[in-house]
BAVEXDREN-229906 format. One line per 4 residues: number of its first residue (from 0); their letters; for each residue x, y, z of N, C-alpha, C, O. Coordinates in Angstrom, 3 decimals, padded with zeros to 6 digits, always signed. Layout:
<sites>
NUM	A	X,Y,Z,X,Y,Z,X,Y,Z,X,Y,Z | ... .
</sites>
This chain:
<sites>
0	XXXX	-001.180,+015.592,-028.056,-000.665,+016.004,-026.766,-001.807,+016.090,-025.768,-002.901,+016.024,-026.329 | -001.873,+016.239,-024.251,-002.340,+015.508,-023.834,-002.535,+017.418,-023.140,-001.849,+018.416,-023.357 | -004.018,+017.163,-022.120,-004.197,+018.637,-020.987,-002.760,+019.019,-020.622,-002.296,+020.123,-020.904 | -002.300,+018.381,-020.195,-001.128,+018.996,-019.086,-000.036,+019.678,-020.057,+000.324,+020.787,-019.661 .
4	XXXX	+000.272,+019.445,-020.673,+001.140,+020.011,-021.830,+000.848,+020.905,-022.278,+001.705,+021.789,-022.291 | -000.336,+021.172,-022.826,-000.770,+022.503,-023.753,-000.655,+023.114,-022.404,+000.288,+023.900,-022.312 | -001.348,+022.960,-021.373,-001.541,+024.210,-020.486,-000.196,+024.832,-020.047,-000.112,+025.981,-019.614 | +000.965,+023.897,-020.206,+002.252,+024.094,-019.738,+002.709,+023.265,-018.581,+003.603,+024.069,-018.317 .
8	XXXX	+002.788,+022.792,-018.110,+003.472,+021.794,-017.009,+004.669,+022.225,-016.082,+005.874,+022.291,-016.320 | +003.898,+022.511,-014.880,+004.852,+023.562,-014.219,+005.592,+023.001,-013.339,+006.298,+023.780,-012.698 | +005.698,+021.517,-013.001,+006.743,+020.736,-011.984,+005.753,+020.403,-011.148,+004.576,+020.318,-011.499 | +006.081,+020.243,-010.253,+005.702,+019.607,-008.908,+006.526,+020.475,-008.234,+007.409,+021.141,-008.775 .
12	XXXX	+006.162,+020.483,-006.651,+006.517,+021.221,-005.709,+007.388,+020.208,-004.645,+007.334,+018.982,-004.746 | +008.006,+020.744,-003.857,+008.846,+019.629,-002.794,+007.778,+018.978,-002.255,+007.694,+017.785,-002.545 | +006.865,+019.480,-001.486,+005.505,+019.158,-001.267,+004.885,+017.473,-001.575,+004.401,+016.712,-000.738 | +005.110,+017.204,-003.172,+004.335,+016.702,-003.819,+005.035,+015.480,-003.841,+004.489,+014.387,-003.991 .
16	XXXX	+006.411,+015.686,-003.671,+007.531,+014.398,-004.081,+007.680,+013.510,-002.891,+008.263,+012.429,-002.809 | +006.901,+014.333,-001.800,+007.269,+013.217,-000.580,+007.139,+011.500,-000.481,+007.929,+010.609,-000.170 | +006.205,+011.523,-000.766,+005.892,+009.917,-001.166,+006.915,+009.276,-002.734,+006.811,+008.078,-002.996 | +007.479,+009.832,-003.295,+007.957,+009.947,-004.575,+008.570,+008.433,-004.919,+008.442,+007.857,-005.999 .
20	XXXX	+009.302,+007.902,-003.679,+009.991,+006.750,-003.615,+008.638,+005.770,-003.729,+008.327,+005.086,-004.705 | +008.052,+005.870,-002.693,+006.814,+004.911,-002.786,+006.042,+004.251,-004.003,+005.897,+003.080,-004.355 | +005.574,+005.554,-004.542,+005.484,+005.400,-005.818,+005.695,+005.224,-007.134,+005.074,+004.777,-008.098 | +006.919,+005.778,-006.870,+007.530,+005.554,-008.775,+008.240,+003.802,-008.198,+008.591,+003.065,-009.120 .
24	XXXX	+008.340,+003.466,-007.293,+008.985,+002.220,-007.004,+007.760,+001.132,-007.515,+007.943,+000.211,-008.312 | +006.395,+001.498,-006.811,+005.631,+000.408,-006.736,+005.256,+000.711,-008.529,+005.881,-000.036,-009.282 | +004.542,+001.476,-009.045,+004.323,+001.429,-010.539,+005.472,+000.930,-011.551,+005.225,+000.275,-012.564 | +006.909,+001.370,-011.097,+007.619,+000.643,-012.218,+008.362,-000.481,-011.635,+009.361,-000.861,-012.247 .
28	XXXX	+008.028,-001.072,-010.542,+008.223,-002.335,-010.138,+009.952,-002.792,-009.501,+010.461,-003.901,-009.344 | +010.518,-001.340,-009.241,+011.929,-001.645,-009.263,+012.177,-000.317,-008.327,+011.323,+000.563,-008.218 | +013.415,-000.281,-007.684,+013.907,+000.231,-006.627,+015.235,+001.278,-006.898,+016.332,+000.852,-006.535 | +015.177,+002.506,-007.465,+016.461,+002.646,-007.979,+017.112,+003.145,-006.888,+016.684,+003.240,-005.737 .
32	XXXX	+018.509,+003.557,-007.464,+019.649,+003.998,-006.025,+019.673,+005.697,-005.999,+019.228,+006.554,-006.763 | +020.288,+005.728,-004.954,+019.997,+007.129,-004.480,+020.613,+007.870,-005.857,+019.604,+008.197,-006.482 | +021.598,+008.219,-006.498,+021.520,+008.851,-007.686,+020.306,+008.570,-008.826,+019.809,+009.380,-009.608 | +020.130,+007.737,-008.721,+018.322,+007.774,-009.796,+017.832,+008.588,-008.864,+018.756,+009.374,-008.656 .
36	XXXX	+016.911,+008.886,-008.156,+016.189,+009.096,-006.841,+016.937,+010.816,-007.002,+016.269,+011.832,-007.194 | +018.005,+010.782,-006.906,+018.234,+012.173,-007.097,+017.595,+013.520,-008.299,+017.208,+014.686,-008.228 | +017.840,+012.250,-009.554,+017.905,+012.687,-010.791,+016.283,+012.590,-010.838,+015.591,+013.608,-010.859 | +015.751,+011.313,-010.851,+014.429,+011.715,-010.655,+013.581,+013.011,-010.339,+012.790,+013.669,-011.014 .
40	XXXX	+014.066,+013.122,-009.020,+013.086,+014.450,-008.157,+013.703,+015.695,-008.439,+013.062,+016.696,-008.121 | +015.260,+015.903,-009.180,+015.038,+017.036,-010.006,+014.378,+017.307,-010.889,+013.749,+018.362,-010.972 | +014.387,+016.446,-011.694,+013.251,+016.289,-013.340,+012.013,+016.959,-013.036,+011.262,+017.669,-013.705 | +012.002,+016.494,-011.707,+009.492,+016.304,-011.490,+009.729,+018.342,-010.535,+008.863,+019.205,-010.386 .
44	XXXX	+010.919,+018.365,-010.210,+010.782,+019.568,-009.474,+011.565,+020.652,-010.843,+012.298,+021.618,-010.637 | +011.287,+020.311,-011.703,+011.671,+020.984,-013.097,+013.321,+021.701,-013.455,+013.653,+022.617,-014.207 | +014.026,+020.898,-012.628,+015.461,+021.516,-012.724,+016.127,+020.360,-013.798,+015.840,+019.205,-014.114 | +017.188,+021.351,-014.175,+017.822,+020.194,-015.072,+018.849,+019.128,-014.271,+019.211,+019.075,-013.096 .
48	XXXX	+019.119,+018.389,-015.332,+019.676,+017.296,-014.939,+020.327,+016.706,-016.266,+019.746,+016.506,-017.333 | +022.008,+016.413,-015.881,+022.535,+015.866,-016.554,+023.753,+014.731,-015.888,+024.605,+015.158,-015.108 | +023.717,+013.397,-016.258,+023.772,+011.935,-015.555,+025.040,+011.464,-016.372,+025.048,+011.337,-017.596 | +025.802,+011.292,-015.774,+026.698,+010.515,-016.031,+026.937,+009.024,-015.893,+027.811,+008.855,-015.043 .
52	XXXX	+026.587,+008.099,-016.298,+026.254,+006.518,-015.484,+026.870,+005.325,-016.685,+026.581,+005.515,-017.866 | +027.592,+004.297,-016.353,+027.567,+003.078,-017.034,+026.243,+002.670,-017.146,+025.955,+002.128,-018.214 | +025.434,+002.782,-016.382,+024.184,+002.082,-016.146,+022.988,+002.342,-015.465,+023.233,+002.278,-014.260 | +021.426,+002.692,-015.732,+020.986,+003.232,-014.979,+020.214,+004.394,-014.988,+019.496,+004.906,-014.129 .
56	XXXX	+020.612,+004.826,-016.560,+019.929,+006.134,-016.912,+018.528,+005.703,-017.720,+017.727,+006.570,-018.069 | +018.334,+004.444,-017.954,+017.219,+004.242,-018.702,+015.651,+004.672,-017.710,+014.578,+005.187,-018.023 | +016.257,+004.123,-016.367,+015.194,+004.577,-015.292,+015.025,+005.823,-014.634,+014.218,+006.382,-013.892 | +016.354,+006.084,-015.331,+015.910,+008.018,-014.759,+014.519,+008.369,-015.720,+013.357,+008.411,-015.318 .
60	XXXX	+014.928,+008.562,-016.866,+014.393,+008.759,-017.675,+012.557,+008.559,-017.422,+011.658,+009.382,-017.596 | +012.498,+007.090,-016.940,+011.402,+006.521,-016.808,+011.213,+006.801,-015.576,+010.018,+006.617,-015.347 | +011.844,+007.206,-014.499,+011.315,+007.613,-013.359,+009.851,+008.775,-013.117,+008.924,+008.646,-012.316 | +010.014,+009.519,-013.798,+008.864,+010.777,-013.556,+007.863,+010.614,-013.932,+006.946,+011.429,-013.831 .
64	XXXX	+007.749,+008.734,-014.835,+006.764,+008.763,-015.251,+005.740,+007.884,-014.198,+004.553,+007.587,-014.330 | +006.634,+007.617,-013.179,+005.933,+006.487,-012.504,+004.739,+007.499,-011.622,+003.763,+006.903,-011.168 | +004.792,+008.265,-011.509,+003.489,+009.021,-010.753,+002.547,+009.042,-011.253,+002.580,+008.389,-012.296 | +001.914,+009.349,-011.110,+000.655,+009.801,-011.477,+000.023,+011.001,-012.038,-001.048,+011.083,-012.640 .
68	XXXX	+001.051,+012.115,-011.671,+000.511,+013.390,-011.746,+001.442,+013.537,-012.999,+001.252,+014.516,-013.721 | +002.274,+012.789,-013.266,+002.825,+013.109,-014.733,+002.578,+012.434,-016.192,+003.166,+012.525,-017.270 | +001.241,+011.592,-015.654,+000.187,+011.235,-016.835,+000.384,+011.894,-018.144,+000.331,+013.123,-018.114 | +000.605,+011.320,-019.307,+000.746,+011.809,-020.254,+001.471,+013.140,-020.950,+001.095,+013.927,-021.818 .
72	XXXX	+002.971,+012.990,-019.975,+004.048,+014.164,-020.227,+004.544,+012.971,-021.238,+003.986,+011.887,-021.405 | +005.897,+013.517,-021.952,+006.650,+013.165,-022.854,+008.206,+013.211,-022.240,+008.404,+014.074,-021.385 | +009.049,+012.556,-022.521,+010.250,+012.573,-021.706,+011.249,+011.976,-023.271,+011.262,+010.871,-023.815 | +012.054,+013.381,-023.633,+013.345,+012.522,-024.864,+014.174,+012.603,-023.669,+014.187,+013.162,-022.573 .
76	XXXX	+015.010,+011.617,-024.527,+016.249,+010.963,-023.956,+017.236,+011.165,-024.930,+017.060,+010.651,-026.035 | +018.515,+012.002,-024.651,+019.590,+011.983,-026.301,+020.522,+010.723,-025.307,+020.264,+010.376,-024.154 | +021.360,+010.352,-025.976,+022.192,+009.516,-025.865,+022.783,+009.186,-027.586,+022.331,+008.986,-028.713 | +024.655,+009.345,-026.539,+025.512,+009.295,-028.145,+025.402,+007.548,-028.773,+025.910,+007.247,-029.853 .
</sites>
C-alpha cells in the first residue's frame, strides 16, 4: 500500500475538483457524460455513490483515478 492510504485518505475538497473534467478526460483519454462526471466527483469528494447504468460504470470506477492526487489509491468495484 502506498503513503496516502496508510495515512488515511481524506477526499479532496470542492476546491480541488475544479479542473476535474480537464483532467481525468485528458489522462484517460475519453470524455464521460454528465452522470459519470457526477459519480466521479462524489467518489474524490468521499461521498458514496451508487450507479445504476447499462453502460458506463467501468469509467466511473476509473474516473478518480485519472488525477493525480489519487496516485496509488485502490478502487473495488462489486458487480452481480
Amino acid at each position: 500500500m502506498t503513503g496516502s492510504l496508510n495515512k488515511g485518505w481524506k477526499g479532496l475538497k470542492l476546491k480541488d475538483v475544479v479542473k476535474l473534467e480537464q483532467e481525468v478526460s485528458e489522462r484517460l483519454k475519453r470524455t464521460p457524460h454528465k452522470f459519470q462526471w457526477e459519480a466521479i466527483r462524489a467518489q474524490l469528494l468521499r461521498k458514496d455513490v451508487l450507479v445504476h447504468a447499462g453502460t458506463g460504470k467501468t469509467l466511473i470506477a476509473a474516473g478518480p483515478h485519472g488525477l493525480a492526487a489519487t496516485k496509488g489509491l485502490v478502487t473495488f468495484m462489486v458487480s452481480p
